[in-house]
Structure formats: structure tokens, C-alpha cells
C-alpha positions in Angstrom: 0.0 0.0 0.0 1.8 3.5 -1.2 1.3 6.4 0.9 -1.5 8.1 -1.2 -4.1 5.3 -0.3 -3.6 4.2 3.4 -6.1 3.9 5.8 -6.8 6.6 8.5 -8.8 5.6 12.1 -12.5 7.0 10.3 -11.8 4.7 7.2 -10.8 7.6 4.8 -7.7 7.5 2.8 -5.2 9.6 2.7 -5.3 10.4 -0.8 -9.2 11.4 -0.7 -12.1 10.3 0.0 -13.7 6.9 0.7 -16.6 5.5 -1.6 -19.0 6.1 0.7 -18.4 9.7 0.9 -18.1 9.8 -2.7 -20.9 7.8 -3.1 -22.8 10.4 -1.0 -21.3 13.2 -2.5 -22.8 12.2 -5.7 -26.2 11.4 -4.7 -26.2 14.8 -3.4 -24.8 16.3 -6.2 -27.9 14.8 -8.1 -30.4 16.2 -5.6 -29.4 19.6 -5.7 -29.1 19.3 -9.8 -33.1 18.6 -9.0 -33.8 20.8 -6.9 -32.5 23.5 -8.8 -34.3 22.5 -12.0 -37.3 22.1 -10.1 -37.0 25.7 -8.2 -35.8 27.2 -11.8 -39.1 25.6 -13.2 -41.1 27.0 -10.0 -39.7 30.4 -10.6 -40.3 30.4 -14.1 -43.5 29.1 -13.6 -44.0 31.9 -11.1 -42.5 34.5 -13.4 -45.1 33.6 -16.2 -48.2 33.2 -14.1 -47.4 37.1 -12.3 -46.8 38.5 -16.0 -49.7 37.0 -16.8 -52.3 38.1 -13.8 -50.6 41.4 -14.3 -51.3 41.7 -17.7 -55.2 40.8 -17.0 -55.6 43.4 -14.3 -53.7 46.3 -16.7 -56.8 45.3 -19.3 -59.6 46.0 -17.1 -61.5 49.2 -16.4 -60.1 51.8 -13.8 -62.5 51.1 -11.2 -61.9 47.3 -11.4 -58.3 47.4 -11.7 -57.9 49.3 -8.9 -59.6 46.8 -6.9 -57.2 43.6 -8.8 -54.1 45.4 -8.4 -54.9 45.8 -4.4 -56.3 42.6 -3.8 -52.4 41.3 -6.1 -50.7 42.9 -3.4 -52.5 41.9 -0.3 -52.8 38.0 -1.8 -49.0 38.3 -2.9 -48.0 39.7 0.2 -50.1 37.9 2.8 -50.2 34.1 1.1 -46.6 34.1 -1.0 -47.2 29.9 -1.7 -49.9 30.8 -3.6 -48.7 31.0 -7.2 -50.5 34.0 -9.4 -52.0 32.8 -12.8 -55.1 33.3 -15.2 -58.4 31.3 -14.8 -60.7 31.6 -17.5 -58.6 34.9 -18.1 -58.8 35.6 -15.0 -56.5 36.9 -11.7 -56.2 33.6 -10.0 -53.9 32.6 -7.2 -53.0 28.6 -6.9 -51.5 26.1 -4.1 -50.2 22.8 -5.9 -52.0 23.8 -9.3 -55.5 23.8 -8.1 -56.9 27.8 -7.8 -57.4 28.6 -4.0 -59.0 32.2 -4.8 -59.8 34.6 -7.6 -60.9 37.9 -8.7 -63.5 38.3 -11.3 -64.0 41.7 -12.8 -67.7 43.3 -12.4 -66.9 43.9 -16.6 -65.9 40.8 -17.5 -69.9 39.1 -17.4 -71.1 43.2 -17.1 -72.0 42.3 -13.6 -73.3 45.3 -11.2 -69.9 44.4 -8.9 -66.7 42.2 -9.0 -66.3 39.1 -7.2 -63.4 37.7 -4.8 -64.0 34.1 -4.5 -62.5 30.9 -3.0 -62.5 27.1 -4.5 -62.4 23.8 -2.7 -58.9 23.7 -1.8 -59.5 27.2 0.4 -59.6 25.5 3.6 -62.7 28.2 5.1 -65.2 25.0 5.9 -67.0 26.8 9.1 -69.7 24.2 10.0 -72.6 23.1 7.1 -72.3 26.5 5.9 -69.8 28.8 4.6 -69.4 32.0 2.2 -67.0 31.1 -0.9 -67.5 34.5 -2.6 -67.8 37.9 -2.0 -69.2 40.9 -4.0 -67.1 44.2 -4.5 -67.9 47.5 -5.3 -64.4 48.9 -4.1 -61.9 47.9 -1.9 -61.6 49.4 1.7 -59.3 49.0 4.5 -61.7 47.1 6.6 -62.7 44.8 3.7 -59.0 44.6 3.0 -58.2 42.9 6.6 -61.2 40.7 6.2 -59.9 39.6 2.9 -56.0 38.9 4.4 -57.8 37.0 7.2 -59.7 34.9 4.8 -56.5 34.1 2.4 -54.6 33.7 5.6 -56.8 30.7 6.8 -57.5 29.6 3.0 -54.4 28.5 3.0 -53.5 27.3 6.4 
């Protein structure tokens, strides 16, 4: 045995490293090459779907956009797993690909007022009986808590 590959007391050699640690070395290796395709896809993913929400609220009439653009923020803000996308052209926010909440503009089906709503993955069961959506006519500060509290436990 040369000097380069003798045994220490923790079974490494001299030289380097033993298999195992290059065995684990490269099992990590391959985990973080996943993980970082998967977070690059996540952000991308991300990227597109805020682009894309964006873009939908910049189309809509002032006193609708004002409301999207605030209730963006306070979803963005208050509930940052939930990934912004379109549904049915739409401002939708999603948990695992299934929508948790949206806004629907009161132009889009020339509806008196626009409507913040919730799917069956918003976890807001309260009983037999629960509201899933709510009419707005603007956005106030008041309404703007109730609506953080209501994300908040949506997603909880």
C-alpha cells in the first residue's frame, strides 16, 4: 500500500475520500441538480403566471383594476405559496395547481360588482355552511383585513 491510499482511524484514505463519501457526495450532487431545475421551473413558472395576472388586471376598467391590483398585493403579500396565474382569463392565485382564490372583474360578465372568490382547496369550511365568494364594489381597508384574514386561513 503507497502512501497516497492508506487507511486513516475514520476509514478515509489519505489520498481522498472513501466511496462512501463519494458515493454520497454524488447522490447529493444529483439532488441539488433537482432541486435546482425544479426551483428554476417553480420560478419560471412563477414569473409567467405574475406576468400573466398582471397583464389581465392592466386590461380592465379603472375602477376594477384598482380593486385587482390591491387585492395582487394583499394575496402576494399575505399568502406568497400561492402562485399568481389566469383562470378563465382571469387573476387567480393557486396552491399545488388547483386555484385557492380569484378575482373576477364586475366587466368581465357586465356584472353590477366584481367578485373575490375561494375554490375547494380554500380550507374556510365553518360548519354546514360557509361564504366562498364575495361581492365588490371597491376595496376598503376594513374589507382589505377581512380579505388577508380569509386568504390567511384559506391557505392554512
Amino acid at each position: 500500500m503507497n502512501d497516497s491510499t492508506k487507511s486513516t482511524a475514520r476509514g478515509e484514505t489519505s489520498g481522498g475520500f472513501t466511496d462512501e463519501e463519494r458515493a454520497a457526495m454524488k447522490e447529493r450532487a444529483k439532488e441539488l441538480k433537482a432541486e435546482a431545475s425544479r426551483d428554476a421551473r417553480d420560478a419560471k413558472n412563477r414569473e409567467k403566471g405574475e406576468r400573466d395576472v398582471l397583464e389581465k388586471i392592466a386590461e380592465m376598467p379603472d375602477a376594477d383594476r384598482v380593486i385587482a391590483e390591491r387585492l395582487h398585493a394583499l394575496i402576494t403579500e399575505n399568502a406568497p405559496e400561492l402562485m399568481p396565474k389566469t383562470w378563465y382569463g382571469m387573476p387567480a392565485y393557486a396552491r399545488d395547481g388547483e386555484v385557492v382564490c380569484f378575482f373576477q372583474s364586475a366587466d368581465k360578465f357586465t356584472s353590477r360588482y366584481s367578485t373575490f372568490g375561494f375554490n375547494d382547496p380554500a380550507k374556510l369550511d365553518a360548519g354546514s355552511m360557509w361564504a366562498t365568494s364575495f361581492a365588490l364594489t371597491k376595496l376598503t381597508d376594513d374589507d382589505a383585513k377581512k380579505i388577508v384574514a380569509l386568504v390567511k386561513k384559506a391557505v392554512s
